[in-house]
mmCIF file of the N, C-alpha and C atoms, coordinates in Angstrom:
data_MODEL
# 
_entry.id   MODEL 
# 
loop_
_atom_site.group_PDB 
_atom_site.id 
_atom_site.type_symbol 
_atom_site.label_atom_id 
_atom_site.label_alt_id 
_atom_site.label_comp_id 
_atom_site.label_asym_id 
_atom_site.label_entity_id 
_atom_site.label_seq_id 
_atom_site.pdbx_PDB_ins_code 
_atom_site.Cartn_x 
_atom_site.Cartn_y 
_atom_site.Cartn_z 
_atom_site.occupancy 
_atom_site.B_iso_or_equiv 
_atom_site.pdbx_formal_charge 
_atom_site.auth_seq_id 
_atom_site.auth_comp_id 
_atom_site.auth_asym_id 
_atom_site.auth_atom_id 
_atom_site.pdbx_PDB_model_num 
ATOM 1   N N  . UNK A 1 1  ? 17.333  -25.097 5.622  1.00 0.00 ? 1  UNK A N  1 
ATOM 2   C CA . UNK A 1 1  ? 17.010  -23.954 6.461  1.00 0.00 ? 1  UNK A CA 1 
ATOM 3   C C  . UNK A 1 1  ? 16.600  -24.450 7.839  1.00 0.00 ? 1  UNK A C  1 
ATOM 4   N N  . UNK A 1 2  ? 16.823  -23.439 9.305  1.00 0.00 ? 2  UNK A N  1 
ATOM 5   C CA . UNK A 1 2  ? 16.590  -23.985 10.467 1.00 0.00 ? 2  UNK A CA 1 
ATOM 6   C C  . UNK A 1 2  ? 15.022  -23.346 10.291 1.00 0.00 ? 2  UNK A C  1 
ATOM 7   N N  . UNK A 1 3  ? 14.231  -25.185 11.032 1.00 0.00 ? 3  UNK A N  1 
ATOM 8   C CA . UNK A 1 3  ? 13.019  -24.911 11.256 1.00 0.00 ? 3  UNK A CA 1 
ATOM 9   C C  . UNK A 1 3  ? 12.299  -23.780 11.906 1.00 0.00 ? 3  UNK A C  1 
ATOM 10  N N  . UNK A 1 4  ? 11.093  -23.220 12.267 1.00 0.00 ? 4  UNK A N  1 
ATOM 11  C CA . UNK A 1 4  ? 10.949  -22.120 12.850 1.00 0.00 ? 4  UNK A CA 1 
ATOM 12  C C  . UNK A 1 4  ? 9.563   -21.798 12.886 1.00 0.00 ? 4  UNK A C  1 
ATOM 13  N N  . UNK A 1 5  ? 8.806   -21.351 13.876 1.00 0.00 ? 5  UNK A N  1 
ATOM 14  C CA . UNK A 1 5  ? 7.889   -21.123 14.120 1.00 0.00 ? 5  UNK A CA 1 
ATOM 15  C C  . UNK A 1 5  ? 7.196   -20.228 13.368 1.00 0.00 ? 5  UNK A C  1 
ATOM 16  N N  . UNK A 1 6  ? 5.731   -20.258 13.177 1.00 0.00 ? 6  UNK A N  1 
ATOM 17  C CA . UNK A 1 6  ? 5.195   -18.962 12.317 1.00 0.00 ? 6  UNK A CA 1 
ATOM 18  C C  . UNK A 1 6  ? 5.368   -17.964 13.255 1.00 0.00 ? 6  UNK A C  1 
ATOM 19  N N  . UNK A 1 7  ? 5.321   -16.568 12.545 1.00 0.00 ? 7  UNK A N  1 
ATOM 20  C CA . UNK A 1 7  ? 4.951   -15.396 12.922 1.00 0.00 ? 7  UNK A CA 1 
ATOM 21  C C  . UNK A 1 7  ? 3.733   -15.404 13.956 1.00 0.00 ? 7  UNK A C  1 
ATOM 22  N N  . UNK A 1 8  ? 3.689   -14.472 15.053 1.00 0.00 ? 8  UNK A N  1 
ATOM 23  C CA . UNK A 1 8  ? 2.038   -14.675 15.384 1.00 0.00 ? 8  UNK A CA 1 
ATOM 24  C C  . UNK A 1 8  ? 1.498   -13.249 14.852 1.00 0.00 ? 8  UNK A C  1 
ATOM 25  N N  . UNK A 1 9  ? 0.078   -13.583 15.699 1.00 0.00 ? 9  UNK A N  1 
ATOM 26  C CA . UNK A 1 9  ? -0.747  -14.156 14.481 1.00 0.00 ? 9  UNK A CA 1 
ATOM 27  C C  . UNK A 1 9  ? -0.813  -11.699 14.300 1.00 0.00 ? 9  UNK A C  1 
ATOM 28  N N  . UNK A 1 10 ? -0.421  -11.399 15.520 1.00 0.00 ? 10 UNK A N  1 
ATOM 29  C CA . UNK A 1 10 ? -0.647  -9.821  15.709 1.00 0.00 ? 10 UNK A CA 1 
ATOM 30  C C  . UNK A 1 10 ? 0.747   -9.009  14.731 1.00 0.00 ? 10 UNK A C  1 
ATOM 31  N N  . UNK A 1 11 ? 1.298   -10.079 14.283 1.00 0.00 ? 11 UNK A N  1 
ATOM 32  C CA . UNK A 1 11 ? 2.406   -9.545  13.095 1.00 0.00 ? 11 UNK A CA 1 
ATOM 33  C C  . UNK A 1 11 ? 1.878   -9.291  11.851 1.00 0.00 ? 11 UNK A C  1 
ATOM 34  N N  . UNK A 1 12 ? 0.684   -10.663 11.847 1.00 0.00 ? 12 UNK A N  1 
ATOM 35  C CA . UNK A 1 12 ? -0.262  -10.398 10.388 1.00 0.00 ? 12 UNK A CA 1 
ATOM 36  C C  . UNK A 1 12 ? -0.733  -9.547  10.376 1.00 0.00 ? 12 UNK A C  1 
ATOM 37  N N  . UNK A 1 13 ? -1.117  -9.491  11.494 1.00 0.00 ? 13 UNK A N  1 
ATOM 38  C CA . UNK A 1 13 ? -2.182  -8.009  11.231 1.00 0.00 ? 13 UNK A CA 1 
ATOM 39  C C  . UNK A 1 13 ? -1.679  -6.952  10.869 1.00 0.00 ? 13 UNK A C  1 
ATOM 40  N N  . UNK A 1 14 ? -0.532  -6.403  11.599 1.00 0.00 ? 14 UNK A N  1 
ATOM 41  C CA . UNK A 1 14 ? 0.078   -5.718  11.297 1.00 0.00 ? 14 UNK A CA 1 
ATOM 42  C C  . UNK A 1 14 ? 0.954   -5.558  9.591  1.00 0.00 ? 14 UNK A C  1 
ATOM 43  N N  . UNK A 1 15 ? 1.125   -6.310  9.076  1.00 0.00 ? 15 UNK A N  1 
ATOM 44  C CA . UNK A 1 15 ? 1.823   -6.277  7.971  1.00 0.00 ? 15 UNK A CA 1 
ATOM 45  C C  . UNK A 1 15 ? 0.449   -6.078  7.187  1.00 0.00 ? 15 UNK A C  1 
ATOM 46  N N  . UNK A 1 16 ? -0.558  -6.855  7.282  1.00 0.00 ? 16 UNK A N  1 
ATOM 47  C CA . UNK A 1 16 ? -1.671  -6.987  6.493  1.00 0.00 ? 16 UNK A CA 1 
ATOM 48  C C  . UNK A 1 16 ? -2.364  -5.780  5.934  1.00 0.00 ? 16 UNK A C  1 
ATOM 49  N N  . UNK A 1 17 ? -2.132  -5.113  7.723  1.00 0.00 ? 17 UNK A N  1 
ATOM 50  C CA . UNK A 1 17 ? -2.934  -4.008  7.755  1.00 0.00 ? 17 UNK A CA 1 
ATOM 51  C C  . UNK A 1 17 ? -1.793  -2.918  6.651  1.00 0.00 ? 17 UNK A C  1 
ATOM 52  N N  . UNK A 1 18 ? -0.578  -2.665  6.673  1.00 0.00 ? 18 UNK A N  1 
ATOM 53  C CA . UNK A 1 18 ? 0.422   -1.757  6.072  1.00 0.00 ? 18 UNK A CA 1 
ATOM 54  C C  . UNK A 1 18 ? -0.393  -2.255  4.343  1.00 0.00 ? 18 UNK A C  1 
ATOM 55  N N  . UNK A 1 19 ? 0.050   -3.347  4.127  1.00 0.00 ? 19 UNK A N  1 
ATOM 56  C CA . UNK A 1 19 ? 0.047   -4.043  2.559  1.00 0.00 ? 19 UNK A CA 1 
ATOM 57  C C  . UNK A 1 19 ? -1.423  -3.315  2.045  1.00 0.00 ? 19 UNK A C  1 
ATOM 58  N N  . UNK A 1 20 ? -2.420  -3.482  2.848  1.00 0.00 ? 20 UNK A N  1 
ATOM 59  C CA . UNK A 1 20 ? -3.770  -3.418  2.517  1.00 0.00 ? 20 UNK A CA 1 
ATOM 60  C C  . UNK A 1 20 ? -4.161  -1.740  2.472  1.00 0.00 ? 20 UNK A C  1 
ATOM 61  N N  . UNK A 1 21 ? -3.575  -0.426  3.438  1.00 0.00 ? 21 UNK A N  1 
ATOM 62  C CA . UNK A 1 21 ? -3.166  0.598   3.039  1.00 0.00 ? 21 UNK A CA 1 
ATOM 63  C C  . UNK A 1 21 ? -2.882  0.759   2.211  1.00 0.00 ? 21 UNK A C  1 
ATOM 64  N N  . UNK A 1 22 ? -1.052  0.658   2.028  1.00 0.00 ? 22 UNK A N  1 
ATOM 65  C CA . UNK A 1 22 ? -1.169  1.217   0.329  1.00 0.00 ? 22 UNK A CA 1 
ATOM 66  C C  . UNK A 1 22 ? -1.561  0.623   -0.875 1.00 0.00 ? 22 UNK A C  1 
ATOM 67  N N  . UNK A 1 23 ? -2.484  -0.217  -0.355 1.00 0.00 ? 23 UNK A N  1 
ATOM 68  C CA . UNK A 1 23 ? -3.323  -0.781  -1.875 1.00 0.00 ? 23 UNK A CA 1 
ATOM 69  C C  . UNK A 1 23 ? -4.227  0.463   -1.871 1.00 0.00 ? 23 UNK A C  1 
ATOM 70  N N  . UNK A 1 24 ? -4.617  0.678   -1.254 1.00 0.00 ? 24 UNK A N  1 
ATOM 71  C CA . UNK A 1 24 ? -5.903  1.683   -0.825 1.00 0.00 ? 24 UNK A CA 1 
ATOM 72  C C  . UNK A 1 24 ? -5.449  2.666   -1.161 1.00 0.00 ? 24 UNK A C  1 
ATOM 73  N N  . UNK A 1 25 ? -4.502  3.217   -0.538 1.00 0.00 ? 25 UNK A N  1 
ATOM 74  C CA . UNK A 1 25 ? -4.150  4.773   -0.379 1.00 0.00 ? 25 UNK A CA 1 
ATOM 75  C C  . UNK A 1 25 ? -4.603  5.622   -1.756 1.00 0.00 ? 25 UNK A C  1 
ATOM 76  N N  . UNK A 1 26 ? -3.943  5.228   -3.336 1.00 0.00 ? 26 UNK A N  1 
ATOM 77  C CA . UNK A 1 26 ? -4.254  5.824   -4.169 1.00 0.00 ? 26 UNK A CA 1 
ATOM 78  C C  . UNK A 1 26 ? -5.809  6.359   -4.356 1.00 0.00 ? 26 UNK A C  1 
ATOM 79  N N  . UNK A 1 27 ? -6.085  4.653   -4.740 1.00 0.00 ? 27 UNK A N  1 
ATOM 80  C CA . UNK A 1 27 ? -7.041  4.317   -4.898 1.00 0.00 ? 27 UNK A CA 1 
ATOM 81  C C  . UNK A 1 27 ? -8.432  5.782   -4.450 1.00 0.00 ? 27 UNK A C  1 
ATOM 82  N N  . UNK A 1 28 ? -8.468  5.132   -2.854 1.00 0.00 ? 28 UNK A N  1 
ATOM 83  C CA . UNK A 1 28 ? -9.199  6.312   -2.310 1.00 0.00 ? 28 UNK A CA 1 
ATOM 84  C C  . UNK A 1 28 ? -8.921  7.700   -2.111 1.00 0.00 ? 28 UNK A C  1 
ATOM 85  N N  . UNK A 1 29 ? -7.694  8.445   -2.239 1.00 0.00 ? 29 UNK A N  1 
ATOM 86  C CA . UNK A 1 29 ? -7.410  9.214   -2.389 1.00 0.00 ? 29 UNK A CA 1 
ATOM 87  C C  . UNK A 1 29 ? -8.051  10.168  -3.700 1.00 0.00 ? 29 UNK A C  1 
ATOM 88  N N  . UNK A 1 30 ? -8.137  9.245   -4.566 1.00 0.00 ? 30 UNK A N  1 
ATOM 89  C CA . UNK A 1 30 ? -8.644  9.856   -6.093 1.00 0.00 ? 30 UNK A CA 1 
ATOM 90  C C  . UNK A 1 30 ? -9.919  9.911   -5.858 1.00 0.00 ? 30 UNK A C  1 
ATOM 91  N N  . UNK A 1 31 ? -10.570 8.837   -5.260 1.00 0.00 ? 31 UNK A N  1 
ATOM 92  C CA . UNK A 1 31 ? -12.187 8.983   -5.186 1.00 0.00 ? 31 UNK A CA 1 
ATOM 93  C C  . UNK A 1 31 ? -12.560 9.715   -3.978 1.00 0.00 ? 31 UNK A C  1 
ATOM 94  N N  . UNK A 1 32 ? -11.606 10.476  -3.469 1.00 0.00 ? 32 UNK A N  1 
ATOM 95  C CA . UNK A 1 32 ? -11.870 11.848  -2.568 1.00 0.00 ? 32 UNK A CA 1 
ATOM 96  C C  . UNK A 1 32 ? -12.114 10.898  -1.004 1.00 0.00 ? 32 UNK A C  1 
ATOM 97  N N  . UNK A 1 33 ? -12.142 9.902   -0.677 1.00 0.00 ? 33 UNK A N  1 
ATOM 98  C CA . UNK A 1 33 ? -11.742 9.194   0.651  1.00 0.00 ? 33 UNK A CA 1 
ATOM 99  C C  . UNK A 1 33 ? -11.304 10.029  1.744  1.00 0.00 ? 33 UNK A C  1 
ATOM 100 N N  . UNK A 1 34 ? -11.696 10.198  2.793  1.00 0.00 ? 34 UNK A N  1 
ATOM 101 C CA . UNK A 1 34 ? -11.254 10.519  3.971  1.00 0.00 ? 34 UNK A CA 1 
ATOM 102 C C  . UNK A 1 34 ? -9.764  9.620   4.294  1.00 0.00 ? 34 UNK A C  1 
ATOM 103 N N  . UNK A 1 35 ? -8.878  10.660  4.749  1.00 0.00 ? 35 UNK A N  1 
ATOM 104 C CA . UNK A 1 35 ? -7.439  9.790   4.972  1.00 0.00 ? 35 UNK A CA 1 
ATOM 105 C C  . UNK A 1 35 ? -8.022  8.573   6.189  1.00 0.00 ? 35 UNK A C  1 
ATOM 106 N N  . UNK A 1 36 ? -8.480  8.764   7.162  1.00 0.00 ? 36 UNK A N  1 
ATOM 107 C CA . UNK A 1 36 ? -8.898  8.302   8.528  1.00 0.00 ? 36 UNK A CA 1 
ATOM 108 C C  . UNK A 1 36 ? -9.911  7.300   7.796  1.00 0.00 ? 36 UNK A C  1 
ATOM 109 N N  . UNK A 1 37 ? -10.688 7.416   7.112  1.00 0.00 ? 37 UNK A N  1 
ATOM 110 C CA . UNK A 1 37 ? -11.535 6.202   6.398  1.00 0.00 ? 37 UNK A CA 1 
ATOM 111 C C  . UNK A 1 37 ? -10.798 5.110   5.882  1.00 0.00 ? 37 UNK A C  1 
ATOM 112 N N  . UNK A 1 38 ? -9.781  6.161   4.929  1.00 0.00 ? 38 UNK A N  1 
ATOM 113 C CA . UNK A 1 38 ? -8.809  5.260   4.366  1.00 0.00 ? 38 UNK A CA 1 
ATOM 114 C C  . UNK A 1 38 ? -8.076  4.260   5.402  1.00 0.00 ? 38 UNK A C  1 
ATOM 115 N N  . UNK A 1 39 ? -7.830  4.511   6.650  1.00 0.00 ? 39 UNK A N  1 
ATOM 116 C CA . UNK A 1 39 ? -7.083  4.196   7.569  1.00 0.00 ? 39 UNK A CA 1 
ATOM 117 C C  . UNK A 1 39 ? -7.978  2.735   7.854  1.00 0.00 ? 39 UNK A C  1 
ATOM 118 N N  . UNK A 1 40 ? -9.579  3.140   8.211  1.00 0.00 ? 40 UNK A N  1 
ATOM 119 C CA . UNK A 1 40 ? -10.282 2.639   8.773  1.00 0.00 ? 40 UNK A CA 1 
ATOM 120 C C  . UNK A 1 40 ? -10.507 0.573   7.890  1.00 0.00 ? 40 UNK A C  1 
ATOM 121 N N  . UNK A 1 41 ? -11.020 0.903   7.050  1.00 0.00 ? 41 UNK A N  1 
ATOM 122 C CA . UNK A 1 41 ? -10.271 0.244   6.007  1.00 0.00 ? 41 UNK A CA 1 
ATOM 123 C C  . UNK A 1 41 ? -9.522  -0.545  6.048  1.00 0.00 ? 41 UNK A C  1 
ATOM 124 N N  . UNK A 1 42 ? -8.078  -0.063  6.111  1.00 0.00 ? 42 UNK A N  1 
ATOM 125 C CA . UNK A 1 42 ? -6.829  -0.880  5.877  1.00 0.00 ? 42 UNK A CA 1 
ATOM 126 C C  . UNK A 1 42 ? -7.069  -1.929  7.154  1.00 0.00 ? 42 UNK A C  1 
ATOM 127 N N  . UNK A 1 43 ? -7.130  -1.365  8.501  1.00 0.00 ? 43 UNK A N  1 
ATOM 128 C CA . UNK A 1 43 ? -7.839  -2.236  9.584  1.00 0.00 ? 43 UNK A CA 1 
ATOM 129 C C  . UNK A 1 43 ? -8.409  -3.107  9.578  1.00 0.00 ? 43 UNK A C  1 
ATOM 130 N N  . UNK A 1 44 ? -9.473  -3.064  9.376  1.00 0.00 ? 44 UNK A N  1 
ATOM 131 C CA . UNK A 1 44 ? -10.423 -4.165  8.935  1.00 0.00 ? 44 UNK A CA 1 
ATOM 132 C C  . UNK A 1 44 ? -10.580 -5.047  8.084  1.00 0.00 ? 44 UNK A C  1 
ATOM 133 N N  . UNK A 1 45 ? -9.307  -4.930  6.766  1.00 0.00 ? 45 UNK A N  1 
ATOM 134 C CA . UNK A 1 45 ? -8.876  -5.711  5.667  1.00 0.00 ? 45 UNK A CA 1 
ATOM 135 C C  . UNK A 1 45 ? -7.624  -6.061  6.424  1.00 0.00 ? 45 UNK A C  1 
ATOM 136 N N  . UNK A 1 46 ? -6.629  -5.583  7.391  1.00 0.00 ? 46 UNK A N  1 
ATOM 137 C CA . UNK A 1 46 ? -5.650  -6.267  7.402  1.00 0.00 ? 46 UNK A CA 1 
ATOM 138 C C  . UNK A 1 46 ? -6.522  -7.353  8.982  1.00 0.00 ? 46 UNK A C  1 
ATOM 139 N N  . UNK A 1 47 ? -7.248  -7.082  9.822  1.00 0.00 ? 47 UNK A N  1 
ATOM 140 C CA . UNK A 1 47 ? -7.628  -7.980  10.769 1.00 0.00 ? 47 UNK A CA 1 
ATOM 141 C C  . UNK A 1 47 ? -8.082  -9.439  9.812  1.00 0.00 ? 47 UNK A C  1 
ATOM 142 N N  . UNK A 1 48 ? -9.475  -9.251  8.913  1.00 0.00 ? 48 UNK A N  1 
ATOM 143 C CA . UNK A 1 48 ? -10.246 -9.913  8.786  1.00 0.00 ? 48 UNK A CA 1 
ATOM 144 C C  . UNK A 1 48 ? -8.754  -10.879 7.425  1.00 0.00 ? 48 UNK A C  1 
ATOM 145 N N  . UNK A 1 49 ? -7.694  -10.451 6.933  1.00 0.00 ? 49 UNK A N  1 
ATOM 146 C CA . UNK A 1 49 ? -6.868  -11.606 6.496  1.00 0.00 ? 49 UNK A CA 1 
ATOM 147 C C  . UNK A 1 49 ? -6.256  -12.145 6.915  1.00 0.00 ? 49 UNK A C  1 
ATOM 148 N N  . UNK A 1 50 ? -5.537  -11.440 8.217  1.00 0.00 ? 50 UNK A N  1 
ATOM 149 C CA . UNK A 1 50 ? -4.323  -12.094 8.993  1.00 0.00 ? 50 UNK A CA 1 
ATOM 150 C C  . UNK A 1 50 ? -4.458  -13.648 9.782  1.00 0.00 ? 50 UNK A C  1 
ATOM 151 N N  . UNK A 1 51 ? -5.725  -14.033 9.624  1.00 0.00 ? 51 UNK A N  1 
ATOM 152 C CA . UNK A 1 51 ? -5.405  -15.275 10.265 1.00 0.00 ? 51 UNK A CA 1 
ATOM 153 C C  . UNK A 1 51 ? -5.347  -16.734 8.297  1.00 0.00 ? 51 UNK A C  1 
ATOM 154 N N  . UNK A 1 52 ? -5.535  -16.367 7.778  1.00 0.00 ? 52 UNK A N  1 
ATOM 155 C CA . UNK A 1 52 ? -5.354  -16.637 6.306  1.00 0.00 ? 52 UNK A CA 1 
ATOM 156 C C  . UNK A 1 52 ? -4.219  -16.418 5.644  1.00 0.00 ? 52 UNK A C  1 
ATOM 157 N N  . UNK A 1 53 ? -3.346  -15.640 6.167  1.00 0.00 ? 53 UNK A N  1 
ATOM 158 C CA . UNK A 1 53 ? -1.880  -15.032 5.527  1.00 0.00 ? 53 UNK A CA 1 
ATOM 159 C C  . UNK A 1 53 ? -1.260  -15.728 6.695  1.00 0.00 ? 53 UNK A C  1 
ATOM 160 N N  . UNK A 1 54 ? -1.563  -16.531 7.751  1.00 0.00 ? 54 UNK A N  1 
ATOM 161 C CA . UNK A 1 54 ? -1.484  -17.008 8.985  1.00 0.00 ? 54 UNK A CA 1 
ATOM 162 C C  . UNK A 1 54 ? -0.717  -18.354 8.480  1.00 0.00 ? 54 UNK A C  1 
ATOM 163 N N  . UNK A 1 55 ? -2.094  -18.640 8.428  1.00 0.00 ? 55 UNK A N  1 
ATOM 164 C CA . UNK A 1 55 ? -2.533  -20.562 8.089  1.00 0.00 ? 55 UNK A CA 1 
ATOM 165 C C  . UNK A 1 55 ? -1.285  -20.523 6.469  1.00 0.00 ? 55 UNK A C  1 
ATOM 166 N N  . UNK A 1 56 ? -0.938  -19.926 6.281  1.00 0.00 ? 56 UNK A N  1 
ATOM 167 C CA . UNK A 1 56 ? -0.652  -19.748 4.482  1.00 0.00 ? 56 UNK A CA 1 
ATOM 168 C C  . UNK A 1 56 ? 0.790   -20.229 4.895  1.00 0.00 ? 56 UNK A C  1 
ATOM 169 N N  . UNK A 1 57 ? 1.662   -18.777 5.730  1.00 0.00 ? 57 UNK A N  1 
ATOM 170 C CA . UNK A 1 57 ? 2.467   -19.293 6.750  1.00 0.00 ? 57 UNK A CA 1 
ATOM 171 C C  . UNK A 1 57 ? 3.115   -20.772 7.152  1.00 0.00 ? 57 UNK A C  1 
ATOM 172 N N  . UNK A 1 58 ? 2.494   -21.093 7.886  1.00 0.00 ? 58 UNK A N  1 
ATOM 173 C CA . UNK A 1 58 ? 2.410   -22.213 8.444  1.00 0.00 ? 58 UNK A CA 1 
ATOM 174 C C  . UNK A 1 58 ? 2.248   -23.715 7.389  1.00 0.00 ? 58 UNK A C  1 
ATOM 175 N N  . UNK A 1 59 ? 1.312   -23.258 6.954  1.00 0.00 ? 59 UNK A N  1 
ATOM 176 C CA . UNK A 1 59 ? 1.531   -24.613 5.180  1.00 0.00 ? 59 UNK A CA 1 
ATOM 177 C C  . UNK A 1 59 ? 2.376   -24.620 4.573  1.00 0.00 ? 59 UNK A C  1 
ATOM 178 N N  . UNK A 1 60 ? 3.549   -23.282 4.273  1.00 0.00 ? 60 UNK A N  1 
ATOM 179 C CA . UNK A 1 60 ? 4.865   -22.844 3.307  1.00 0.00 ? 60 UNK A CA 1 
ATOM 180 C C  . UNK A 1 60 ? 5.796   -23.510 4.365  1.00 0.00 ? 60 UNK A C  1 
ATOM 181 N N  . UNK A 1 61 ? 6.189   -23.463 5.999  1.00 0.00 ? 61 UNK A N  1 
ATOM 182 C CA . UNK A 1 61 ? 6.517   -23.528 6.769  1.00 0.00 ? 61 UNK A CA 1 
ATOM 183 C C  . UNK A 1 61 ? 6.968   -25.329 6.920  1.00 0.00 ? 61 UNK A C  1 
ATOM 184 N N  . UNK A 1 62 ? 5.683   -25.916 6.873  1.00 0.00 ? 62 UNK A N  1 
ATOM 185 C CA . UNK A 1 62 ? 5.530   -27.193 6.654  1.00 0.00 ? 62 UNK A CA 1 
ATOM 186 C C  . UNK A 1 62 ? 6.230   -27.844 5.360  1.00 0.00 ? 62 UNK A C  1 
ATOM 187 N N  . UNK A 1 63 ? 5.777   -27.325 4.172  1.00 0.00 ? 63 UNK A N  1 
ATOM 188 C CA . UNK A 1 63 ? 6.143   -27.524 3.395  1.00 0.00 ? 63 UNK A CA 1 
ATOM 189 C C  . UNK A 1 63 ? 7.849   -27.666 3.011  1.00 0.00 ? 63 UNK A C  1 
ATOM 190 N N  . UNK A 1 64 ? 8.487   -26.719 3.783  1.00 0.00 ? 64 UNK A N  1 
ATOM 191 C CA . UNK A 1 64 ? 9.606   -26.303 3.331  1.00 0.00 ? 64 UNK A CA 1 
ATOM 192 C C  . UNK A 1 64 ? 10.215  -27.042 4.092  1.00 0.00 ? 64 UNK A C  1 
ATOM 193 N N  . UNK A 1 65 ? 9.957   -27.589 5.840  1.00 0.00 ? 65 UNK A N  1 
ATOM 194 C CA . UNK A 1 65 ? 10.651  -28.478 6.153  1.00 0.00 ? 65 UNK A CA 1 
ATOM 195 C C  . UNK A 1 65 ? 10.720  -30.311 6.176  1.00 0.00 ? 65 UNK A C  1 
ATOM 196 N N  . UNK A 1 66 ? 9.519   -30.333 5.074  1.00 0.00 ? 66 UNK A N  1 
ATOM 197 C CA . UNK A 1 66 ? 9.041   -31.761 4.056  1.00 0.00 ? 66 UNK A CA 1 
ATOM 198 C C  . UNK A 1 66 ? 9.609   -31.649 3.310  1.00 0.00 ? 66 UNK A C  1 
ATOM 199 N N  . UNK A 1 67 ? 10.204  -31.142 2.410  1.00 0.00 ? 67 UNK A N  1 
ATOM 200 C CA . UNK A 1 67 ? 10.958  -30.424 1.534  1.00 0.00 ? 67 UNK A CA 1 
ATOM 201 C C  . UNK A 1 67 ? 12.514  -31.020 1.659  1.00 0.00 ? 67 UNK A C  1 
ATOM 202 N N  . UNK A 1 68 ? 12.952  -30.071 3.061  1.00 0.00 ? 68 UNK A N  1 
ATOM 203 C CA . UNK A 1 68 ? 14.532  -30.251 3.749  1.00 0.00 ? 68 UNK A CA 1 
ATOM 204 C C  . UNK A 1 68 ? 14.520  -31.870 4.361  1.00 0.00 ? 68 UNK A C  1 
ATOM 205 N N  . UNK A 1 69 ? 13.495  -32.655 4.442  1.00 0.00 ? 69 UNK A N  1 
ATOM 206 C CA . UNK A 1 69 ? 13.770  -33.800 5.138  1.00 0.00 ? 69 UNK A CA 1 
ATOM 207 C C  . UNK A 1 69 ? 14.205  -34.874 4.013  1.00 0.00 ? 69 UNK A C  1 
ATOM 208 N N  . UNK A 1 70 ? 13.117  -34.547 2.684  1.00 0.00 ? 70 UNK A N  1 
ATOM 209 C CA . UNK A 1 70 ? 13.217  -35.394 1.444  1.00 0.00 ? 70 UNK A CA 1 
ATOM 210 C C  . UNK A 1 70 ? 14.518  -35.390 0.725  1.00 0.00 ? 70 UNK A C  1 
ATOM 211 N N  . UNK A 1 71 ? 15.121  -34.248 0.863  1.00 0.00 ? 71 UNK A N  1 
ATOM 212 C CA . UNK A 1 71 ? 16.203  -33.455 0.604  1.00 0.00 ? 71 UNK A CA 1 
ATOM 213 C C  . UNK A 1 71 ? 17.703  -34.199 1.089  1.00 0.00 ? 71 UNK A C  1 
ATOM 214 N N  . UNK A 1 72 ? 17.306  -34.990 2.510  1.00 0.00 ? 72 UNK A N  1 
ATOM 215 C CA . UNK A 1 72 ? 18.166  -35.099 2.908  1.00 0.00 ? 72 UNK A CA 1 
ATOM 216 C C  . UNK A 1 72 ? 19.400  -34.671 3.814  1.00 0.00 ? 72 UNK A C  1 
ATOM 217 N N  . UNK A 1 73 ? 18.474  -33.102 3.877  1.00 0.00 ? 73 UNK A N  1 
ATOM 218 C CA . UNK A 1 73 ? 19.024  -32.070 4.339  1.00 0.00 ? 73 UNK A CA 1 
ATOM 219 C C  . UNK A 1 73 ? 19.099  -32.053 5.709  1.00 0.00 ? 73 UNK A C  1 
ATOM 220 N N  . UNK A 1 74 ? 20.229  -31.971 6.906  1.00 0.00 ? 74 UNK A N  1 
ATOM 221 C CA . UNK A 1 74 ? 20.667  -31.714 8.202  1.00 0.00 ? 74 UNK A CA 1 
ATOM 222 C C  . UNK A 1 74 ? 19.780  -30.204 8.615  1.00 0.00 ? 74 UNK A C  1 
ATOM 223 N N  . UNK A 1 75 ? 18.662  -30.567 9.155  1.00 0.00 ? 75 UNK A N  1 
ATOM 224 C CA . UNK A 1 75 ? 17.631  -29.406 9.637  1.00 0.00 ? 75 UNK A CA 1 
ATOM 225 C C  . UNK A 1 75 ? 18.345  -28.453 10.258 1.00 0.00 ? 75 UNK A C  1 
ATOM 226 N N  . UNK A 1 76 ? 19.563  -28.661 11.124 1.00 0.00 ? 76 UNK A N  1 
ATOM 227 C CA . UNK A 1 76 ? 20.553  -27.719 11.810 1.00 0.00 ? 76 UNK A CA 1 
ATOM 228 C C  . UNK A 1 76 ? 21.358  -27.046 11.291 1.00 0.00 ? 76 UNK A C  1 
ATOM 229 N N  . UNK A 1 77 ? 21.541  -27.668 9.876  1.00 0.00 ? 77 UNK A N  1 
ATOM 230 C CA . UNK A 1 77 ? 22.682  -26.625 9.452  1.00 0.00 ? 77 UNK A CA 1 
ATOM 231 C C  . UNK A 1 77 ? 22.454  -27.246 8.179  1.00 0.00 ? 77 UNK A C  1 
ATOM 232 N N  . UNK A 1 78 ? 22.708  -25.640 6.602  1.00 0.00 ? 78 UNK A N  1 
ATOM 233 C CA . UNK A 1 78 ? 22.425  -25.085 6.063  1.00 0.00 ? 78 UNK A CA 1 
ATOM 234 C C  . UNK A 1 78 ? 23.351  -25.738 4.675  1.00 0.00 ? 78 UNK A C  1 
# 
C-alpha cells in the first residue's frame, strides 16, 4: 500500500464525535435525555478521544509500512 499521512487530528473529532452519538442516541433517548444534551455529549466524548483514535492511527500507519518493507514490498506500487 502507498504510504500516507494520518488523518488530522479535526477529522477525529469529527468521526469520533458521529461514532460516539449514535452510541448515545438510544441509549439516552430511553432515559428521556434531552436531544441537544444528547448532542452535548457526543462532543465532548468525540473531542476528549480524537487525539487517541489519533496516535492509534498513526501506530497502524507505522505498522503497516514496517510491515510492506519486511514484505519486501515496492512502497509505490501495490
Amino acid at each position: 500500500m502507498n504510504p500516507r499521512e494520518p488523518h488530522p487530528l479535526s477529522t477525529h473529532v469529527a468521526v469520533d464525535t458521529a461514532v460516539a452519538f449514535l452510541g448515545i442516541l438510544v441509549v439516552g433517548l430511553i432515559l428521556g435525555l434531552s436531544f441537544l444534551v444528547i448532542v452535548a455529549i457526543a462532543i465532548i466524548v468525540g473531542v476528549c478521544l480524537a487525539p487517541y483514535t489519533r496516535r492509534t492511527e498513526v501506530r497502524q500507519l507505522a505498522a503497516r509500512d514496517d510491515a510492506d518493507e519486511v514484505d519486501g514490498a515496492d512502497p509505490g506500487h501495490e
